[in-house]
KOLMAR-197308 format. One record per residue (C-alpha): residue number from 1; residue in one letter; x, y, z. Coordinates in nm, 3 decimals, m for minus. Layout:
<sites>
SITE / guvex / kolnu / xx / yy / zz
SITE / NUM / A / X / Y / Z
...
</sites>
This chain:
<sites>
SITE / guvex / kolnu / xx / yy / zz
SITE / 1 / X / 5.391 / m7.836 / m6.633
SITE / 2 / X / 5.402 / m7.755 / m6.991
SITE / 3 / X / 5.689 / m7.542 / m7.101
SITE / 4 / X / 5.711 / m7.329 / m7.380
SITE / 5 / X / 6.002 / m7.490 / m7.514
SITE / 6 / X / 5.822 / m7.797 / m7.626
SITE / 7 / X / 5.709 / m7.774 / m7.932
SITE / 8 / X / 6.010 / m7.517 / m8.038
SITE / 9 / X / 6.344 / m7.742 / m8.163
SITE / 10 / X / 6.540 / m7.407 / m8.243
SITE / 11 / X / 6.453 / m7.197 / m7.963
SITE / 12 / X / 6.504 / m7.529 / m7.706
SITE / 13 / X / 6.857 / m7.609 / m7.879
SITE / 14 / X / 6.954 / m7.215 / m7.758
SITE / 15 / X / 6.773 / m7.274 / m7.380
SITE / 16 / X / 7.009 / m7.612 / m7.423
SITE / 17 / X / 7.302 / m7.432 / m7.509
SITE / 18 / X / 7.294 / m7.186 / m7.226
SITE / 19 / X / 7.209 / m7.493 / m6.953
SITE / 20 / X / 7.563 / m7.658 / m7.112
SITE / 21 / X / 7.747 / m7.378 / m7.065
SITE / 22 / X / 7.636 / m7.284 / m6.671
SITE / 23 / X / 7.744 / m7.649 / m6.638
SITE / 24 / X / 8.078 / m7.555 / m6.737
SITE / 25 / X / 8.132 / m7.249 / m6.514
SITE / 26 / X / 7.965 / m7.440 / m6.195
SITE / 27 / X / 8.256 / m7.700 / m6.277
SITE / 28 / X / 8.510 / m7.406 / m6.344
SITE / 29 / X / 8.430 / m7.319 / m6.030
SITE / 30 / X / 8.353 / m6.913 / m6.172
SITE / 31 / X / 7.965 / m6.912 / m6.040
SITE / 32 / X / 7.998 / m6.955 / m5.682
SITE / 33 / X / 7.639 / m6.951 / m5.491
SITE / 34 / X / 7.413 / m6.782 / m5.733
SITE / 35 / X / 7.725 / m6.554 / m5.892
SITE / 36 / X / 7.699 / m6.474 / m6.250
SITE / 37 / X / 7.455 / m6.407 / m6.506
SITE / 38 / X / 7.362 / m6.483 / m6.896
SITE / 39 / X / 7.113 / m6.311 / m7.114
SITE / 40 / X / 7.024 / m6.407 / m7.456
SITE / 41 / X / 6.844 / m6.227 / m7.720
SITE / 42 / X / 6.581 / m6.482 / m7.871
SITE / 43 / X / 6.351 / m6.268 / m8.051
SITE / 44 / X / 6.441 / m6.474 / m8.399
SITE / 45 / X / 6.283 / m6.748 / m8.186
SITE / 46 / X / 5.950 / m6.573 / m8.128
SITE / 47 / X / 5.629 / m6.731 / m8.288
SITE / 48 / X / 5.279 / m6.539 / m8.311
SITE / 49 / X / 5.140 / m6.790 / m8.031
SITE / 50 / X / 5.497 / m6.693 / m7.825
SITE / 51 / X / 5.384 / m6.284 / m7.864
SITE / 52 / X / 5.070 / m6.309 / m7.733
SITE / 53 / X / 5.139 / m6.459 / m7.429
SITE / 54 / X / 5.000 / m6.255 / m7.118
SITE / 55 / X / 5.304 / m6.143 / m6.894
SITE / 56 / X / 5.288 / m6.415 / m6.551
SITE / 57 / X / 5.441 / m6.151 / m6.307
SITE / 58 / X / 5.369 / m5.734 / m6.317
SITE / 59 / X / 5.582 / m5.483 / m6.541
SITE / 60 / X / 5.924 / m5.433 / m6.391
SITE / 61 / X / 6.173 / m5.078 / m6.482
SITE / 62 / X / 6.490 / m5.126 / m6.652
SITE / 63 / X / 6.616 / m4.811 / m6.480
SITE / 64 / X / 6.660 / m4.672 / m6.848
SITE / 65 / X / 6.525 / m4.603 / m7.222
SITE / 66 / X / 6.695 / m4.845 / m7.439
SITE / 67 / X / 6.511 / m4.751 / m7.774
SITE / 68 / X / 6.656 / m5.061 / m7.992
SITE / 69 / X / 6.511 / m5.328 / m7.758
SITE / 70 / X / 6.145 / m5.247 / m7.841
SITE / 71 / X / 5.947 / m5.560 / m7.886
SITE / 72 / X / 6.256 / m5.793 / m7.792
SITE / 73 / X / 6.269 / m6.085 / m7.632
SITE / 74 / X / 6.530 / m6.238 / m7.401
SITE / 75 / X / 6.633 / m6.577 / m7.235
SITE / 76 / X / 6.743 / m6.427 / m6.869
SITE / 77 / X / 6.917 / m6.620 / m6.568
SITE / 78 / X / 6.718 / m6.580 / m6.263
SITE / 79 / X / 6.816 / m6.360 / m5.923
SITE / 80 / X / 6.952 / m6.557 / m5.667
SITE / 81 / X / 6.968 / m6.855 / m5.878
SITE / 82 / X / 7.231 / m7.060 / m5.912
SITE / 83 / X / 7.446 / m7.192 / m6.193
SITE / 84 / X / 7.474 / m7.590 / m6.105
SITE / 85 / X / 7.070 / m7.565 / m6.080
SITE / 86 / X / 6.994 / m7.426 / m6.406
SITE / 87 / X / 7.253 / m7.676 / m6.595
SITE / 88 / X / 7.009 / m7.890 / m6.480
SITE / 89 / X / 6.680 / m7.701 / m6.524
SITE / 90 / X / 6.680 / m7.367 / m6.715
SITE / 91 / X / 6.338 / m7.283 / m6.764
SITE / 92 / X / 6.293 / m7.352 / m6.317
SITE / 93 / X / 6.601 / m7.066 / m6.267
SITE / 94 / X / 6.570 / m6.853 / m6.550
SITE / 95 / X / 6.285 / m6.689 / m6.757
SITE / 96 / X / 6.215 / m6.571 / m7.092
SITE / 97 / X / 6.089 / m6.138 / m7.117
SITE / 98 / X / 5.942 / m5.865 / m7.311
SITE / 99 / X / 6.072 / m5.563 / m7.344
SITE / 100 / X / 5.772 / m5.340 / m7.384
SITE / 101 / X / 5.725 / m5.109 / m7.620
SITE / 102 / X / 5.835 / m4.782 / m7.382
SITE / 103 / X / 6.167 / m4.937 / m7.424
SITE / 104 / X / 6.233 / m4.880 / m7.052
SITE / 105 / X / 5.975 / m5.187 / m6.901
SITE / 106 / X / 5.976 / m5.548 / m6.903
SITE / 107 / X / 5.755 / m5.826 / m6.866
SITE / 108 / X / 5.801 / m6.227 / m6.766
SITE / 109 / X / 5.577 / m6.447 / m7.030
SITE / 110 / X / 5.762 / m6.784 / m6.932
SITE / 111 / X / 5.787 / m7.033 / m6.802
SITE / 112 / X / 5.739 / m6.941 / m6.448
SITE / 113 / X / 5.757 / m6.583 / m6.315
SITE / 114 / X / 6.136 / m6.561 / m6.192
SITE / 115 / X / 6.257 / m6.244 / m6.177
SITE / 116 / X / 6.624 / m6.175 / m6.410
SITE / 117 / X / 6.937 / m6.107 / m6.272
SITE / 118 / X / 7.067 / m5.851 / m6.114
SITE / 119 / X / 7.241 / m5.716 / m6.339
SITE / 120 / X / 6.994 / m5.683 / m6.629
SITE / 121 / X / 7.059 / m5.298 / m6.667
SITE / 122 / X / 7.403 / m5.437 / m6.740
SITE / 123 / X / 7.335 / m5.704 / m7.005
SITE / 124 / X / 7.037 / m5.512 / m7.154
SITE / 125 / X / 7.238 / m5.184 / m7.241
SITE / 126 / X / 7.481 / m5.398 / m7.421
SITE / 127 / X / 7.199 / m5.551 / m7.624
SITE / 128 / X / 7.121 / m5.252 / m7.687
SITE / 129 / X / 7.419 / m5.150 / m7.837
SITE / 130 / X / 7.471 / m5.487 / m8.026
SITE / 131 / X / 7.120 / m5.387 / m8.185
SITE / 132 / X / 7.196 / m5.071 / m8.273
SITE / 133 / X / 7.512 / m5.143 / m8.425
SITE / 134 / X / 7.373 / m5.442 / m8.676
SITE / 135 / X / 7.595 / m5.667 / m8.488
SITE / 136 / X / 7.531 / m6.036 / m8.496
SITE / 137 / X / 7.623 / m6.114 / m8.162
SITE / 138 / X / 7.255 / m6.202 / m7.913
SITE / 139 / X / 7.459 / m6.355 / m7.577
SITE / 140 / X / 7.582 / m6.201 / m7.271
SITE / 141 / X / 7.772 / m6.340 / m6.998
SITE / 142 / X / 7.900 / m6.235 / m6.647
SITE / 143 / X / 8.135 / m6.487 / m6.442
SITE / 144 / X / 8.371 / m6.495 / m6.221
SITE / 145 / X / 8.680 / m6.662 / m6.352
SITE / 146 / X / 8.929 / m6.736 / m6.079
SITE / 147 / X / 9.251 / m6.644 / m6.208
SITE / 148 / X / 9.138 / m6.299 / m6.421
SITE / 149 / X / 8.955 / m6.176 / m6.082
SITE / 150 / X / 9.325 / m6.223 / m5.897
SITE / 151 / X / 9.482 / m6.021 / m6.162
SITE / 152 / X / 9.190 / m5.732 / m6.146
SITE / 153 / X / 9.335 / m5.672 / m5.799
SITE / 154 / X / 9.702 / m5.574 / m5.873
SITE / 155 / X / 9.645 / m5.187 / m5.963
SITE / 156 / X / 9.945 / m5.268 / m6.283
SITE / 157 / X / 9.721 / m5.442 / m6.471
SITE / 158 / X / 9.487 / m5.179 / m6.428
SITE / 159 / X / 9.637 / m4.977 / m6.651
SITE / 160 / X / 9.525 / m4.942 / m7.022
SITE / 161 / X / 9.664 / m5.219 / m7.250
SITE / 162 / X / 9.868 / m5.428 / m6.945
SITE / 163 / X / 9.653 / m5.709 / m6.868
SITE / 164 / X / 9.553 / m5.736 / m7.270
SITE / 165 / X / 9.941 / m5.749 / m7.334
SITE / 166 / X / 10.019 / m5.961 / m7.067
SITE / 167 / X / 9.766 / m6.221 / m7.144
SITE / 168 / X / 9.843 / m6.228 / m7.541
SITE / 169 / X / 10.168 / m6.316 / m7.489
SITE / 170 / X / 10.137 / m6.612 / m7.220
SITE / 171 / X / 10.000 / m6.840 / m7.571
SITE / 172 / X / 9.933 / m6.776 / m7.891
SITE / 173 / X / 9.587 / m6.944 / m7.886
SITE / 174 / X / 9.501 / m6.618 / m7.652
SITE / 175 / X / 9.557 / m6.361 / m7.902
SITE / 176 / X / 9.399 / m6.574 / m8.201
SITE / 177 / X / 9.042 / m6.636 / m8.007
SITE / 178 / X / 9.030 / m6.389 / m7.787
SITE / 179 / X / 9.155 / m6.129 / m8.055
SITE / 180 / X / 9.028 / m5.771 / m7.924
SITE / 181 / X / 9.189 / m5.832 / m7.555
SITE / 182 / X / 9.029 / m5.729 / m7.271
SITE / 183 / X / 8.817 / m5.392 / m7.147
SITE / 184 / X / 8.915 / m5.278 / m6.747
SITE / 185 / X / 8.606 / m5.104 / m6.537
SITE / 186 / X / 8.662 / m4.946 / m6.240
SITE / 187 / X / 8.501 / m5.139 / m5.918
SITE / 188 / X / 8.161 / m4.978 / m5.971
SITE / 189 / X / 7.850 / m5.165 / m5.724
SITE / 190 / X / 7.711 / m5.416 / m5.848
SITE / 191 / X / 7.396 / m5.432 / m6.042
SITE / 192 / X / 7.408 / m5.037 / m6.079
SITE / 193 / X / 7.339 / m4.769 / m6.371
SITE / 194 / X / 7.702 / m4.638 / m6.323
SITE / 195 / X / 7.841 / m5.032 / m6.397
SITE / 196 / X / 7.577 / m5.055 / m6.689
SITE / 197 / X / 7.725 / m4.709 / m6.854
SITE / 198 / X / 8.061 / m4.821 / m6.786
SITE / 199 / X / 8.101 / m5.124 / m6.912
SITE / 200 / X / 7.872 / m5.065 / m7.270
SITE / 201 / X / 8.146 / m4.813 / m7.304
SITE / 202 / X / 8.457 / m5.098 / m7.303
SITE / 203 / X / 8.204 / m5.320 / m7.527
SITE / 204 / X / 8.230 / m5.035 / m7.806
SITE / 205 / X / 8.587 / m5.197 / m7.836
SITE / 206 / X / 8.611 / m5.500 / m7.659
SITE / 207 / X / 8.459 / m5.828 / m7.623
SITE / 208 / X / 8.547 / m5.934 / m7.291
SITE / 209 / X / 8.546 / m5.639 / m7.010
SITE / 210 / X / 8.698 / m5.701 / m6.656
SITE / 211 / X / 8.458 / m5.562 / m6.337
SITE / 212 / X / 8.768 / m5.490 / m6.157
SITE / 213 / X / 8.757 / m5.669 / m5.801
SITE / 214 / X / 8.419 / m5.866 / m5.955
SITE / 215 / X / 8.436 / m6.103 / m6.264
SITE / 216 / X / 8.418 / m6.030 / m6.674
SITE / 217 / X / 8.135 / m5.930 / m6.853
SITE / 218 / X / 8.120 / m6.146 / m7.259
SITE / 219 / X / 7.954 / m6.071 / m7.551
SITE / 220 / X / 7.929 / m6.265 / m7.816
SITE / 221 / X / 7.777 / m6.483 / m8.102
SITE / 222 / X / 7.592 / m6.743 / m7.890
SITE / 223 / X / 7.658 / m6.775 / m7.515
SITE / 224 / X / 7.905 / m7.081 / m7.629
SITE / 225 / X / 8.111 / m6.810 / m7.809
SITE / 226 / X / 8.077 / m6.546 / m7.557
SITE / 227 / X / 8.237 / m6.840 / m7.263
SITE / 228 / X / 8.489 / m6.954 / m7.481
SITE / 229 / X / 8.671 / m6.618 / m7.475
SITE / 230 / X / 8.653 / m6.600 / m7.147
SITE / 231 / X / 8.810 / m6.935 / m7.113
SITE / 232 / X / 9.118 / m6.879 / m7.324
SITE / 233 / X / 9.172 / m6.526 / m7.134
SITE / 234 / X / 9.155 / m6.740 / m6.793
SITE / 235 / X / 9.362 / m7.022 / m6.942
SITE / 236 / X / 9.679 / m6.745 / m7.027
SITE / 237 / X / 9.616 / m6.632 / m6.650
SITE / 238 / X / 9.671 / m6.961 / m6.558
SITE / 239 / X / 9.962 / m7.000 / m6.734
SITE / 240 / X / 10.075 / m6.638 / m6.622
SITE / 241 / X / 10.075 / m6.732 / m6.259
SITE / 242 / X / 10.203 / m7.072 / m6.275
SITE / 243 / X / 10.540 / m6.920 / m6.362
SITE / 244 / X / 10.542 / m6.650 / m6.093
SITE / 245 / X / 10.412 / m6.955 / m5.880
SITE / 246 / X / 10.803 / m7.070 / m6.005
SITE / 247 / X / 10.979 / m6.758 / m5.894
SITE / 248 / X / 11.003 / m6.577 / m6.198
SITE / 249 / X / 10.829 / m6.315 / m6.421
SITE / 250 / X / 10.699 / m6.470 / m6.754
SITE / 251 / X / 10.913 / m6.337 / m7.042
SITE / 252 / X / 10.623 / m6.361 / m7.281
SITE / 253 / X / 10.595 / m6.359 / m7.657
SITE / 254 / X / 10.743 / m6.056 / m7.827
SITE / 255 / X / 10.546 / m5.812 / m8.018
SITE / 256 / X / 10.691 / m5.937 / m8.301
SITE / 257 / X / 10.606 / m6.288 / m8.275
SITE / 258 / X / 10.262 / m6.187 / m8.191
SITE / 259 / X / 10.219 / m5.999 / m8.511
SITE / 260 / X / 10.335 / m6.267 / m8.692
SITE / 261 / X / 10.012 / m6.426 / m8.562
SITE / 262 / X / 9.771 / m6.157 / m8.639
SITE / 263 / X / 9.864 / m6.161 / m8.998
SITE / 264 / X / 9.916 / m6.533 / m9.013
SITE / 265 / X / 9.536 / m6.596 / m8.863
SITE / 266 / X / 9.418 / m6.263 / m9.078
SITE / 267 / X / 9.292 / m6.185 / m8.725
SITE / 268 / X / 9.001 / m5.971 / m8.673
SITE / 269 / X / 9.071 / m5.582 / m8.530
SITE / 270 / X / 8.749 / m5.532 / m8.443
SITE / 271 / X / 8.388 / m5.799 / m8.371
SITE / 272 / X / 8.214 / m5.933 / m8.679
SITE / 273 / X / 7.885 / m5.706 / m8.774
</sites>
């Protein structure tokens, strides 16, 4: 079967980029099953032979009006599909969408008609937002990173700024790429409006939001950019409970000698527009 990716070097390299990373959280072992979702805005990508295609599957509801999404297109992991099979083949468990010009409707144009996650209410509102704010960022990611899910379930870090704080100061690495912390939202179902509305408002001033009880939501970039972060706020986790796994309580970096990073890396306070 032809793909639509064949002829297109750039918009391929992006569909490659997204397979390589699913790789990485199948080995991670953060996408049990068919867990987590990615979403990537490709619409930079889209030729006039690429906007005429027909949709392959009928006009699906968002649930909502997301008025800077008109005439966008987006790279979307399929439902029920999993991780290890799309590293493998991404256009078989994922499919590329319109979002119609109602800016609440979307259509499948290729390659096959697999219906997106889940929890595209979710990813779409943010890319909505990124839009809307001129932000440069076009990837979204939801996993389910081991050691950041554990935390999510100890009500302390819970509480605004303790899991940010705690995290910064396991490494310094954590604070320089992973510089805006971490968002908390409420266990809200899955897949729902009230998780969508939630979470776009922790992406206002985060980049990585934990679904308490559920996994982290990413933005960033390019879906590389948007795992990374989530990797280096996993890795300080790590680190975190090794030591209780000793028998004590990390003491942590001090505020001061984080500061002394944030100046020294000219750290960012807030994501690149």
């Amino acid at each position: 079967m032809n793909s639509i990716l064949d002829t297109r070097k750039s918009l391929k390299e992006v569909i490659d980029q997204v397979a390589e990373v699913t790789g990485y959280l199948w080995e991670k072992g953060w996408a049990e099953r068919n867990g987590g979702n990615i979403t990537v805005n490709i619409t930079e990508y889209v030729d006039d032979e690429i906007s005429q295609l027909p949709a392959i599957a009928p006009v699906q509801h968002i649930g909502k009006v997301l008025p800077h999404l008109k005439g966008t297109y987006f790279y979307a992991k399929g439902t029920g599909k999993r991780m290890r099979d799309l590293a493998r083949r991404p256009m078989e468990n994922g499919s590329i969408i319109r979002i119609g010009d109602d800016c609440e409707t979307y259509e499948i144009i290729a390659d096959l008609p697999v219906m997106p996650t889940s929890e595209l209410p979710s990813h779409l509102a943010m890319q909505n937002y990124l839009l809307e704010t001129g932000s440069r960022y076009r990837a979204t990611l939801h996993t389910h990173p081991i050691e950041l899910v554990a935390m999510s379930h100890s009500p302390r870090f819970l509480e605004p700024g303790v899991m940010t704080r705690t995290l910064w100061s396991m490494i310094p690495e954590t604070l320089a790429f992973a510089p805006l912390g971490i968002g908390i939202v409420p266990y809200e179902l899955p897949g729902s409006i009230r998780l969508a509305d939630a979470t776009l408002e922790q992406i206002k001033q985060y980049d990585v939001v934990m679904w308490e009880k559920h996994g982290v939501c990413a933005v960033g970039l390019d879906i590389m950019d948007a795992f990374d972060q989530v990797d280096v706020l996993n890795k300080a986790a790590i680190i975190y409970m090794r030591a209780k796994s000793m028998g004590f309580e990390p003491e942590g970096m001090t505020d001061e000698a984080m500061r002394e990073v944030q100046e020294v890396f000219h750290l960012p306070k807030q994501r690149p527009c």
